[in-house]
C-alpha positions as CSV (number, residue, x, y, z in Angstrom):
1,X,-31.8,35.9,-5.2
2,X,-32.8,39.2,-3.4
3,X,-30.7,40.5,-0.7
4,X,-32.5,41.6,2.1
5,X,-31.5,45.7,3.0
6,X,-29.5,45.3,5.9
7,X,-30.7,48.0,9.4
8,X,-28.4,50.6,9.7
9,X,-25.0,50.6,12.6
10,X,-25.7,52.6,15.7
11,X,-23.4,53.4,17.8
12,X,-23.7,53.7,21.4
13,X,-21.1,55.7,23.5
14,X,-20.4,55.8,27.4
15,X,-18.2,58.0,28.5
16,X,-17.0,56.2,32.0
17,X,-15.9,58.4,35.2
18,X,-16.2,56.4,38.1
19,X,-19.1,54.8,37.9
20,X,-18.1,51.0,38.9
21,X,-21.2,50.1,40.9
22,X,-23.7,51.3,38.0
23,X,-21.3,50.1,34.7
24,X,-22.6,47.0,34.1
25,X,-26.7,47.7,34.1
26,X,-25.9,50.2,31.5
27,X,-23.5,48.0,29.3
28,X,-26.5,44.6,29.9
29,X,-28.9,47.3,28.8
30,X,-27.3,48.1,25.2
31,X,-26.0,44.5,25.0
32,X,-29.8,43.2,25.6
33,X,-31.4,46.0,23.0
34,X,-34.0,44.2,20.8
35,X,-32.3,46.2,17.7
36,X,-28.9,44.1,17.0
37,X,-26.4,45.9,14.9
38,X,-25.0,48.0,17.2
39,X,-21.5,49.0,18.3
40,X,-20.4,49.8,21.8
41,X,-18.2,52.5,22.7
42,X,-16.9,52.9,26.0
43,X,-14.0,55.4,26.9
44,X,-13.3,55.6,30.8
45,X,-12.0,59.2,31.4
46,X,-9.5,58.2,34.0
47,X,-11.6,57.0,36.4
48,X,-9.9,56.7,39.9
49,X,-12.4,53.4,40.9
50,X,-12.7,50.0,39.0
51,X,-14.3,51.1,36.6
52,X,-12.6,50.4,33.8
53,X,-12.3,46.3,35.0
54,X,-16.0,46.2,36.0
55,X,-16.7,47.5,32.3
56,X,-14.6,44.8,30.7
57,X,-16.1,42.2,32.7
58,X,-19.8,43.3,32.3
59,X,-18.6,43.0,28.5
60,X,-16.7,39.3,28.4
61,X,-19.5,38.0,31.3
62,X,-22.6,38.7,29.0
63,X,-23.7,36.1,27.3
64,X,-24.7,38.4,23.8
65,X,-22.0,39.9,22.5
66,X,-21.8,43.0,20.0
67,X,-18.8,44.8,18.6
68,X,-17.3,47.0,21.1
69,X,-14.4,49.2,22.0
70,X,-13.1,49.6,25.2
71,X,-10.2,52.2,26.0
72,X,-8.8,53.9,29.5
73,X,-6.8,56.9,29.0
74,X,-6.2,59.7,31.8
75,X,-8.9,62.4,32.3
76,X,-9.6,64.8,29.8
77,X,-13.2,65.5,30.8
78,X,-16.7,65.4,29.4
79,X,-16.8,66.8,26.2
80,X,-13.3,65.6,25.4
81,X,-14.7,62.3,26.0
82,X,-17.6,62.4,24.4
83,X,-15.8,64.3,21.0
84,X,-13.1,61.0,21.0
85,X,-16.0,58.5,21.0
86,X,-18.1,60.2,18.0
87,X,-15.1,60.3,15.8
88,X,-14.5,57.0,16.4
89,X,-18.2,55.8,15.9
90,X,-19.3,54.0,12.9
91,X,-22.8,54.1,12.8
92,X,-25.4,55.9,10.7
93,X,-27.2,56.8,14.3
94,X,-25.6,57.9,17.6
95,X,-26.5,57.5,21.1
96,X,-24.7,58.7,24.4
97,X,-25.7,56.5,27.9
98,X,-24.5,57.8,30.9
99,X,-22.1,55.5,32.7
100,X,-24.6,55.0,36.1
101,X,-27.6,55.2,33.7
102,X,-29.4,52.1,31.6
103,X,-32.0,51.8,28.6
104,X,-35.0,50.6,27.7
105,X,-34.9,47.3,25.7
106,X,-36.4,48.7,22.6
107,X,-35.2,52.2,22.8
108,X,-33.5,51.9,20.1
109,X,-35.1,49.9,17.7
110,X,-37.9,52.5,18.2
111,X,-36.1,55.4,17.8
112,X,-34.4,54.0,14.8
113,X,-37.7,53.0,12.9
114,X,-39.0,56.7,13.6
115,X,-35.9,57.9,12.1
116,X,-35.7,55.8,9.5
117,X,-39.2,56.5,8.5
118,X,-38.6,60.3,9.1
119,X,-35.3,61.4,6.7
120,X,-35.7,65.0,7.8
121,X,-35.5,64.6,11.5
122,X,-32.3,65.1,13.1
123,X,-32.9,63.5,16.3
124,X,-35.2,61.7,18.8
125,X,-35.8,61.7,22.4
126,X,-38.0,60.6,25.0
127,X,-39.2,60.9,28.4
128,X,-37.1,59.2,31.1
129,X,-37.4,57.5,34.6
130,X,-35.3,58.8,37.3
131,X,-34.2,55.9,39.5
132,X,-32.5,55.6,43.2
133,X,-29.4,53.4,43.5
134,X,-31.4,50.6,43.8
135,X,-32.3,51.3,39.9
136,X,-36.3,51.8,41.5
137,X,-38.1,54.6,39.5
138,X,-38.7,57.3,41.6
139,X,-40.2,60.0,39.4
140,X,-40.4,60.6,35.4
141,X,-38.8,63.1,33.7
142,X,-41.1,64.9,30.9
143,X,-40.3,66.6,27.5
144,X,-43.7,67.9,27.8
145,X,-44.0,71.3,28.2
146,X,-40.7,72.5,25.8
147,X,-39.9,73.0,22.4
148,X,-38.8,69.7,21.1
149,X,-39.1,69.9,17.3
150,X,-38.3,72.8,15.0
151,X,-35.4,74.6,15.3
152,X,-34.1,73.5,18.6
153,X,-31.0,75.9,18.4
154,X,-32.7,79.1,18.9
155,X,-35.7,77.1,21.4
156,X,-32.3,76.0,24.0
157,X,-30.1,79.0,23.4
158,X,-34.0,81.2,24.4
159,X,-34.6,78.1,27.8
160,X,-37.6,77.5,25.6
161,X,-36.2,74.0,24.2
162,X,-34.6,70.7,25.7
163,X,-32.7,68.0,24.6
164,X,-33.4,64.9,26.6
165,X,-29.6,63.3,26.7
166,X,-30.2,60.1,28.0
167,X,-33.2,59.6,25.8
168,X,-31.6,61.1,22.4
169,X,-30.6,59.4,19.5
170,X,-28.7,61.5,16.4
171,X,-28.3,60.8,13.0
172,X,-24.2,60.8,12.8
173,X,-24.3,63.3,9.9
174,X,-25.4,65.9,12.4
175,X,-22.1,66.1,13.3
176,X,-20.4,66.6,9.6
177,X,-22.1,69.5,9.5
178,X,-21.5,71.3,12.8
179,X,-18.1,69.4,13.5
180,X,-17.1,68.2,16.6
C-alpha cells in the first residue's frame, strides 16, 4: 500500500499587543484556512487589555481546532516577539498575521502550492485590503509598482523593493541562514 506524501507544517504566528476587539477574526481566519496542517502561534507581548483571554476563547469557542500555542509573558516588543515565536515554530513555511488583522481563506494553501511548486523562491506575498474597524475594505494595498522578486535585499535597503508583511509567507530555512 502507497502512502500518500503528506503537505508540509506551516506555522502561523501573531504576535498579540492589545488587540482584544480584533483577536478573534484573525485567529477564525487561520483556524478556517482551506490548507489544514497548520500550527498556531500566538505570544501576547504583555498586553495591558484582555487580550490574552479573548485569544484563548476565540481558540477553545471555534469549532475547528488545530495545534496551537498560546503564551503571555511581559512586553519585550516587536521583534522580540516575533524572534520567540519563529524559534519555536515547526513548520517548513512561516507566516506572521497581525493581531487586528485577518486572512484570506485560501491564502495559504495558495501560497504554499506556489512554493511548493517553486523550490528556489524564498517567499511569497500578495496584495492586501485595508479595512475600517468594521473589517469593510476600504482601499487595496498594491505590490505593483516595486521590486518584488530578485534580490530583494539590495531592492528594500535602495526603497526600490517591498515586502508585503501581512501577505508573506517564508520558507523557515530562510531563517537558518540569516539567524534570528
Amino acid at each position: 500500500m502507497q502512502t500518500l506524501p503528506t503537505k508540509p507544517l506551516v506555522s502561523i504566528g501573531i504576535a498579540l499587543y492589545n488587540h482584544e476587539t480584533y483577536i478573534k477574526e484573525c485567529i477564525d481566519s487561520i483556524l478556517n484556512q482551506t490548507y489544514d496542517n497548520i500550527e498556531i502561534i500566538v505570544i501576547d507581548d504583555g498586553s495591558k487589555d484582555a487580550s490574552y483571554q479573548s485569544a484563548l476563547h476565540a481558540f477553545e469557542t471555534n469549532p475547528i481546532k488545530r495545534p496551537y500555542i498560546l503564551k503571555t509573558r511581559p512586553n519585550k516588543g516587536m521583534c522580540n516577539t516575533l524572534n520567540e515565536i519563529i524559534t519555536l515554530a515547526k513548520g517548513e513555511y512561516i507566516s506572521f498575521v497581525g493581531s487586528d488583522d485577518f486572512i484570506h481563506p485560501e491564502k495559504i494553501a495558495k501560497q504554499v502550492a506556489y512554493l511548493q511548486s517553486h523550490p528556489d523562491v524564498a517567499l511569497v506575498q500578495s496584495d492586501s485590503y485595508i479595512v475600517d474597524k468594521e473589517s469593510h475594505i476600504t482601499s487595496l494595498f498594491t505590490c505593483k509598482g516595486r521590486q518584488n522578486e530578485g534580490n530583494l535585499y539590495e531592492a528594500l535597503i535602495s526603497g526600490k523593493g517591498l515586502v508585503n508583511t501581512p501577505s508573506h509567507l517564508y520558507r523557515t530555512c530562510v531563517y537558518e541562514k540569516i539567524g534570528v
